[in-house]
C-alpha positions as CSV (number, residue, x, y, z in Angstrom):
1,X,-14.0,-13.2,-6.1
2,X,-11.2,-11.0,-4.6
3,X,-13.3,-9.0,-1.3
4,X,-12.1,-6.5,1.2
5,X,-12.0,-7.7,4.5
6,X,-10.9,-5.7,7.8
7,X,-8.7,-7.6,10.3
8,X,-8.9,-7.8,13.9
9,X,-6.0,-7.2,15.8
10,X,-5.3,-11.1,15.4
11,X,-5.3,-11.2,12.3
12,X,-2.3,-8.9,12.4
13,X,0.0,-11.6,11.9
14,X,-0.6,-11.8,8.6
15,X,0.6,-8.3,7.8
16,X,3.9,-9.5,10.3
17,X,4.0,-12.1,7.6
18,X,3.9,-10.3,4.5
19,X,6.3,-7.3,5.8
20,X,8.9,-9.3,6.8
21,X,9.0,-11.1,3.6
22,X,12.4,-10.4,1.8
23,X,10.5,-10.9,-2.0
24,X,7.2,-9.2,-0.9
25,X,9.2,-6.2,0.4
26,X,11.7,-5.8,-2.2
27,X,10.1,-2.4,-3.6
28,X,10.7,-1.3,-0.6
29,X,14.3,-1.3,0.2
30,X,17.2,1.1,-0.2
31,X,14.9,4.4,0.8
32,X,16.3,6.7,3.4
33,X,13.5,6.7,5.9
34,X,13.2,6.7,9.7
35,X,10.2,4.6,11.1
36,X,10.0,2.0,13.8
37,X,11.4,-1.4,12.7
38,X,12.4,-0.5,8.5
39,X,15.1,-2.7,7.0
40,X,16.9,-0.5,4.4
41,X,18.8,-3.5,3.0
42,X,15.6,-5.6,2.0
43,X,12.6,-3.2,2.4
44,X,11.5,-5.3,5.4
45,X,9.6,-3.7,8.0
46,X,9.1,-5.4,11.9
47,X,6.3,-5.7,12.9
48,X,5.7,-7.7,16.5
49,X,3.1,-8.6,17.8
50,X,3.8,-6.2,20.7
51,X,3.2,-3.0,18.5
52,X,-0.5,-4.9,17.0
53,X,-2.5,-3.2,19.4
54,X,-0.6,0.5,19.3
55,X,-1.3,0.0,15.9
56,X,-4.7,-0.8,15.5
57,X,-5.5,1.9,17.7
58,X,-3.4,4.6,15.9
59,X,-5.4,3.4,12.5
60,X,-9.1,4.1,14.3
61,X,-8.0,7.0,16.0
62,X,-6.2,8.7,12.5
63,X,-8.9,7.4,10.6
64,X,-7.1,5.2,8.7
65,X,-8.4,2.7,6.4
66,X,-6.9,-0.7,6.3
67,X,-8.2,-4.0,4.8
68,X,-6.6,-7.3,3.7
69,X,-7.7,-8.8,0.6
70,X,-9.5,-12.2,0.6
71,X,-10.0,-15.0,-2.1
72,X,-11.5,-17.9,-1.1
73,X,-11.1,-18.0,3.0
74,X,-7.1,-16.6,2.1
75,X,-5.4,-13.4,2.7
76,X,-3.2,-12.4,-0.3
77,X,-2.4,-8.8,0.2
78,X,-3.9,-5.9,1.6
79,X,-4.8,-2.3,0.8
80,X,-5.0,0.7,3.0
81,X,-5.4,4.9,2.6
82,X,-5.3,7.5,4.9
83,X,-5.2,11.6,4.8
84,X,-1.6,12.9,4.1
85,X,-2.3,16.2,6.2
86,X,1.9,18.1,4.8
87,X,0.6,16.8,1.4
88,X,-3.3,17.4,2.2
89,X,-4.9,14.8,0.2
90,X,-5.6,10.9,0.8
91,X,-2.8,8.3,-0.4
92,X,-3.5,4.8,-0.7
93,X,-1.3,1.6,-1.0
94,X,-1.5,-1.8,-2.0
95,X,1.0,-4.8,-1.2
96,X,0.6,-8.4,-2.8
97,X,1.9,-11.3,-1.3
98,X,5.4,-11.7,-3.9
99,X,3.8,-15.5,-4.0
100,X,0.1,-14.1,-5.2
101,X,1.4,-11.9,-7.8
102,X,0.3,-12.1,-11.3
103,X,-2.9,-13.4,-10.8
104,X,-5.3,-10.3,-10.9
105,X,-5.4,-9.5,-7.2
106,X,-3.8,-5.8,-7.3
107,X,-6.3,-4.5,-10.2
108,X,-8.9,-5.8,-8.6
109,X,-8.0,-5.0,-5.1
110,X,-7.0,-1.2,-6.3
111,X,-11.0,-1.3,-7.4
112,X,-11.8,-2.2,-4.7
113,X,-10.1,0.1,-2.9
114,X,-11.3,2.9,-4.9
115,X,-15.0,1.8,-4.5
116,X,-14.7,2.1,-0.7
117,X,-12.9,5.3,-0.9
118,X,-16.1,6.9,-3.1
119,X,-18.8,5.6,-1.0
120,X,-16.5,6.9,2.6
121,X,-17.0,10.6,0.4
122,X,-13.6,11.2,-0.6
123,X,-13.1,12.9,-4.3
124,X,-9.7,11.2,-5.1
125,X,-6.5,9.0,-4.3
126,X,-2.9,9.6,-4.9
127,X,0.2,7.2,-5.0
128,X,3.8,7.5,-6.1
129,X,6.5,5.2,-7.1
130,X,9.4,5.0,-9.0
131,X,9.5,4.9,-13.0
132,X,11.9,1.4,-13.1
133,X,8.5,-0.5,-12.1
134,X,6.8,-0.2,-15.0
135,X,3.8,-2.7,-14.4
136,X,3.0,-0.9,-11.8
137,X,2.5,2.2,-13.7
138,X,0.2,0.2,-16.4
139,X,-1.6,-1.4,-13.5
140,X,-2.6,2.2,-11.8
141,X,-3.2,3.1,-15.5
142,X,-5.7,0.6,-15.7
143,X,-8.2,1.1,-12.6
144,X,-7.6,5.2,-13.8
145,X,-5.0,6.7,-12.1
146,X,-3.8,9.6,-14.5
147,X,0.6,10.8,-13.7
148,X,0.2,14.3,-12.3
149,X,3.7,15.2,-11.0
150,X,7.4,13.6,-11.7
151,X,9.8,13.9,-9.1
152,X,13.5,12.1,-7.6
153,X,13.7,10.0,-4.7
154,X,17.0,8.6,-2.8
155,X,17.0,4.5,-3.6
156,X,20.6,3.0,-2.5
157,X,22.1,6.5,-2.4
158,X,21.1,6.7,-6.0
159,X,18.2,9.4,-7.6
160,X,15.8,7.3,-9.0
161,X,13.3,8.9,-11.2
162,X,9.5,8.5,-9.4
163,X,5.7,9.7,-10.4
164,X,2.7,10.8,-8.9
165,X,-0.5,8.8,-9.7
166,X,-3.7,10.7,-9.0
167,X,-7.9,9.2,-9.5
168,X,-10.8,11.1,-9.2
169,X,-13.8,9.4,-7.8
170,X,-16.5,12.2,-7.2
């Protein structure tokens, strides 16, 4: 059984791991985007373990919520959401290790997800993402995310088609 599970600052290195992993990343790459450490080329983003603590702090004081996901003793992902205050609404995300894929963990861990976010009081999530990945559309589909707004992102100086996912959970 897939469980939620929030690291301590030592477990950070698993999140190093997983964000500097070319396959795991790969979504990620080509976006035109300005943070600390983001590899356009491969989606990669660093993470040292000299920015773990900034980080942890940043997530308690911004009220962010982050959680790996755990099957049997072994992290193969994690989930997080926090308030998008330009947007004003809370956004979520999920990353599974590229090696853990197709095995259930990203339905289950956006239910999972979505249960803690309804019991913390909030009425609904949001994501977006582009069109071309398909599974992931079914996937958010699946735990009840409904498209409520199309709109074109820059991906390797090409416009790539994208949607907005929304749930309600109140």
């Amino acid at each position: 059984m897939l469980k939620l599970y929030i690291p301590k600052i030592e477990d950070y290195w698993y999140e190093e791991k997983l964000q500097s992993d070319e396959d795991t990343m790969s979504y990620n790459a080509g976006y035109e985007v300005s943070y600390f450490g983001y590899h356009y080329d491969t989606g990669c983003i660093d993470f040292p373990e000299s920015r773990w603590q900034e980080m942890f702090e940043k997530r308690v004081k911004e009220h962010r919520f982050f959680a790996y996901l755990q099957k049997d003793n072994l992290f193969v992902g994690y989930v997080n959401y926090q308030f998008n205050h330009e947007e004003n609404r809370y956004e979520c995300g999920i990353v599974i290790d590229a090696k853990e894929r197709g095995k259930g963990y990203a339905k289950e861990g956006l239910k999972l997800l979505c249960e803690h976010a309804k019991k913390e009081g909030i009425s609904s999530l949001y994501d977006e993402f582009e069109v071309d990945r398909p599974g992931v559309l079914v996937l958010f589909n699946q735990v009840g995310f409904r498209v409520v707004e199309y709109k074109y992102y820059q991906k390797f100086h090409q416009e790539v088609k994208g949607v907005v996912v929304k749930i309600n959970l109140l």
